[in-house]
N, C-alpha and C positions, 0 to 999 in steps of 0.2 A: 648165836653163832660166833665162835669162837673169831677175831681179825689176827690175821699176820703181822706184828710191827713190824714198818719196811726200815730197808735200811737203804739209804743213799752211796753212788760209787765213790764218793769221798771220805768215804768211812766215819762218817759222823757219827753220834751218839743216836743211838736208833730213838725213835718218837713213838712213844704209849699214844695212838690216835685213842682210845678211847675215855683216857682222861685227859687229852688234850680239847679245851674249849677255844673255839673258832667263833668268835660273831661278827653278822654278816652287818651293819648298817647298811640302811635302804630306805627308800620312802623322800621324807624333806615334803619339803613345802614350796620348791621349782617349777619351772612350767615343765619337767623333765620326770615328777612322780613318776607316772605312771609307767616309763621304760625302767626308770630306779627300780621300782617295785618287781617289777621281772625279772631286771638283771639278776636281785638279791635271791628269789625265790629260784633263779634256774639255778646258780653257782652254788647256792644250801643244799641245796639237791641233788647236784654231783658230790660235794664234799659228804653228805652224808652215805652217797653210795660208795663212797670209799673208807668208810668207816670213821668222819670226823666227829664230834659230838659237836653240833654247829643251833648256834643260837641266831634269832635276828631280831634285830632291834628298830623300830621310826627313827628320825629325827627328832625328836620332842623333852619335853621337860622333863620325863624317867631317865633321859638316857646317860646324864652325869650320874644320880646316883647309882645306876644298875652298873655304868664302868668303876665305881672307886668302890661298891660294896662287896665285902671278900667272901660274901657267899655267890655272887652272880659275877664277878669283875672276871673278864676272859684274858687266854692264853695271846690272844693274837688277834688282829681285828682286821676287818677286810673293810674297808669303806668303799660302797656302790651306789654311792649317792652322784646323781648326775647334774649339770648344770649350780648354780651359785649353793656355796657353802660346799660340797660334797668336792668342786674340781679347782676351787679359786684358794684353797689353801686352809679356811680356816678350820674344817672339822679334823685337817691334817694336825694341826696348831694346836687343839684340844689335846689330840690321843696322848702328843709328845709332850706336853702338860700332865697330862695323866700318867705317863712313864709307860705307855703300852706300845710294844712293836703291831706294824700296821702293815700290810703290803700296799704300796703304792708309794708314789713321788714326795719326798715332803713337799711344806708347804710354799718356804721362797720357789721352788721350781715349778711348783702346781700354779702360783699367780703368773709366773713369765709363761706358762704354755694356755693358760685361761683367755690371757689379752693377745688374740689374734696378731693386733698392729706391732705389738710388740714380741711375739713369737716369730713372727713374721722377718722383723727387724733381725734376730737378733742368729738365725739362721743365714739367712744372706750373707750379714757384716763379719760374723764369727763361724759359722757352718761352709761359708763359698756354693749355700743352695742358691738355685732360683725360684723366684716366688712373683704370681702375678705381679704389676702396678698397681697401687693401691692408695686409699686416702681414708681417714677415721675423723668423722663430723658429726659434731655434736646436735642433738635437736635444734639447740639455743642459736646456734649458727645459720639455722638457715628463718628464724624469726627474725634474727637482726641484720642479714646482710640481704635476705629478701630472696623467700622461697625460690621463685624463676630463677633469680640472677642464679643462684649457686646449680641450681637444676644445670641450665645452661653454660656454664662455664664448666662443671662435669662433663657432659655428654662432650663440647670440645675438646676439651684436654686429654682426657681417659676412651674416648673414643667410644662409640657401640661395638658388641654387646657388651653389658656389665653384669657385675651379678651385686647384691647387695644385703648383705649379712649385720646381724648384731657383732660387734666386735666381740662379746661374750657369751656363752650360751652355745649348745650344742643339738642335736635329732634335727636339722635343717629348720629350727623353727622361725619364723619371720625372716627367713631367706627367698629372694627373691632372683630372675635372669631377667634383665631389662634389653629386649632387642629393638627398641623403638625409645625414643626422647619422652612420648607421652606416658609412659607408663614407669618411667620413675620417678615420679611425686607420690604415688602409691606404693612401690617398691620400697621408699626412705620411708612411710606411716607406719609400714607393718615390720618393718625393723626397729621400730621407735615402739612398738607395741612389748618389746621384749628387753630393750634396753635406751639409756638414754643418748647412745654413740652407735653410729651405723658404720661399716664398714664398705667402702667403695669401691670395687676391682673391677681389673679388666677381665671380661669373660673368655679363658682361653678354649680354644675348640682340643679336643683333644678324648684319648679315653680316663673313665674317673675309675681309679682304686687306690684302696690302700695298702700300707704295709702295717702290722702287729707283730710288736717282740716282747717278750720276755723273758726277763733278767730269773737264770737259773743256776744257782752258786756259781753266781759270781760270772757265769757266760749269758750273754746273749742268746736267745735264741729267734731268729730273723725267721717268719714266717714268711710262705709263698705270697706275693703281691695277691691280691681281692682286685678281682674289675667287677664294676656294676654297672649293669646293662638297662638302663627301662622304655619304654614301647618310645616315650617324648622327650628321653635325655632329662626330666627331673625328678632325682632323688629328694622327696619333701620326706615331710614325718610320717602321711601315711604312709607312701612307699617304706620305710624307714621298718615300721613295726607290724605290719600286713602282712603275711606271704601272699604273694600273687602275681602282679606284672614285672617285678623286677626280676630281672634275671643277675646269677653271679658266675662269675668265671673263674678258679684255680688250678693251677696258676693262671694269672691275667694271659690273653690274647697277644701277648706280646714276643718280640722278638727276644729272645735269651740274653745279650746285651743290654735291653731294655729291663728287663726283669729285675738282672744283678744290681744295674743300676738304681731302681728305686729300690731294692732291697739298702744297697749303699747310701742313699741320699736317706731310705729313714732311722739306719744306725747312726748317721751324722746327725740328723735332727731329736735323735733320742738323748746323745749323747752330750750334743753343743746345751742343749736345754735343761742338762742335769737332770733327767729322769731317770726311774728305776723302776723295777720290778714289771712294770706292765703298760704301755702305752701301742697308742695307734696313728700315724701318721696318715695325715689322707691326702693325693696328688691328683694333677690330671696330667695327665702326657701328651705333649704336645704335639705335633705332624711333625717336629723333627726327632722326636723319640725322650726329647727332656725332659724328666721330672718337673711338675710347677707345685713347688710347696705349700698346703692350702693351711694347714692348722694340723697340731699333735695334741690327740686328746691323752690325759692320764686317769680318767676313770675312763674307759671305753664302755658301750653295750657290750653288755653278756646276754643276751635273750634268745630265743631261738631264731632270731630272725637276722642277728648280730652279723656281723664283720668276723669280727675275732675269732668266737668259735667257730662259723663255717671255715675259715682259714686253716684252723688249727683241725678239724676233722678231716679235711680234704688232705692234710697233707699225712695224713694216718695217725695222728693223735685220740688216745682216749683220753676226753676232755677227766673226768673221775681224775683219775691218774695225772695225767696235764698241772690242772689247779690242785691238786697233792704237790706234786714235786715245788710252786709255786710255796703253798705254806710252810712246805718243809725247808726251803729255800729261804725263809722269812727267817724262819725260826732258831734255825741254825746261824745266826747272825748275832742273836742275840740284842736285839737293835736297843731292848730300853734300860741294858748295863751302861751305855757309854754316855 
């Protein structure tokens, strides 16, 4: 069947999808695969329903020489590798080594949106977001200054409820809500089960969504807020990659001023953080309607079960078409002349 070369309203040089090669990495070797591996195979799958010639690759020891050999080395590469290596910068660090345009964030911007504490920071200081109270503690900290003591000088200071996250790492995994003292010494194991620094917040009440944008020549495009609704208020991993109890809302439950404003608060956070192409901001909205900053992922899920693309369906987007204009948007940059 013969495809249509599209042509973009900018008048760019129209793109032969058909000898244009797309590969997708996906996979690694994260506690994160297994969403990786979906993300890779649904976004192949739309590209390929729009005519791209789309290849995918694991993480593993092929996959240097399949990018630098000139019979297999692609046009463009799509990295949806989730959690370490895939969103902390360094398979970013490879491609641009490699000299291959990539869609996503390079890598200094992928490490500052990776470290929660410091995503967190640097929103606030530079962004003018709000973002819970928070503390980032080492495992080793609480063998040497003595599990209780810091247990308890936490739950003082930072107050109940908390929640208690890997500083790094994403799909809720070893996240925990601590609404009682005794049940954060457990909360800090299984955060330590995923990384060796746990992140301490205050748990704010409020509704959870997010905002997804992406960078499309050179505009923005701010999608409607996501709220996520579930039966006990937590979004874990299974809820995460399951359909079933969770429910989603687009646009979010919110009042219209509310809306705008986390749509504003995550073009500020996309922006203070030096991302591009594609990121997801996640908040919870407080009872007086404030955005609270939690973390901006730059690989997001793509899976069916995703954020991003429900966002982007709901708001009348054909994803095919959507992550088209995305590559095309990549490509016409020209990213690995400069």
């Amino acid at each position: 069947m013969k495809i249509n070369t599209p042509v973009d309203s900018h008048n760019h040089t129209p793109i032969d999808r058909p000898a244009t090669t797309v590969l997708v990495i996906c996979g690694g070797i994260s506690h994160e695969r297994d969403v990786s591996l979906a993300s890779g195979h649904r976004v192949s799958g739309y590209l390929q329903k729009a005519g791209w010639n789309v290849t995918m690759h694991d993480m593993d020891s092929d996959l240097l020489p399949y990018l630098s050999d000139p019979k297999t080395r692609p046009d463009i590469v799509w990295p949806l590798l989730h959690g370490a290596n895939g969103e902390d910068g360094s398979i970013r660090d490879i491609l641009e080594v490699e000299g291959l345009p990539y869609i996503g964030s390079r890598a200094k911007a992928s490490r500052t949106a990776w470290s929660k504490p410091i995503a967190k920071n640097v929103v606030r200081k530079l962004g003018g977001l709000s973002t819970p109270i928070s503390v980032a503690l080492p495992e080793s900290m609480f063998r040497e200054l003595g599990a209780r003591k810091v247990v308890d000088l936490l739950v003082d200071s930072l107050n109940l409820p908390l929640f208690v996250k890997p500083t790094q790492g994403g799909s809720a995994m070893g996240c925990t809500r601590v609404d009682k003292a005794e049940e954060l010494p457990q909360a800090m194991v299984n955060s330590f089960a995923y990384g060796n620094v746990a992140l301490v917040e205050q748990a704010v009440t409020g509704t959870e969504i997010s905002v997804s944008i992406l960078d499309i020549d050179g505009v923005p495009l701010v999608l409607p807020p996501l709220e996520v609704a579930t039966p006990d208020g937590d979004y874990d991993y299974e809820a995460r990659i399951t359909p079933g109890p969770t429910d989603f809302y687009v646009p979010a439950r919110l009042p219209e001023t509310v809306l705008k404003a986390a749509q504003d608060a995550a073009l500020v956070a996309h922006n203070t953080l030096s991302l591009r192409d594609i990121s997801r901001t996640d908040f919870i909205v407080n009872e007086s309607g404030t955005p609270q900053f939690l973390e901006s992922n730059v690989a997001p899920g793509m899976t069916a079960t995703s954020q991003l693309p429900q966002a982007a369906v709901a708001a009348g987007y054909n994803l095919p078409d959507l992550y088209s204009q995305l590559v095309e948007s990549v490509l016409h940059q020209h990213r690995a002349d400069k």
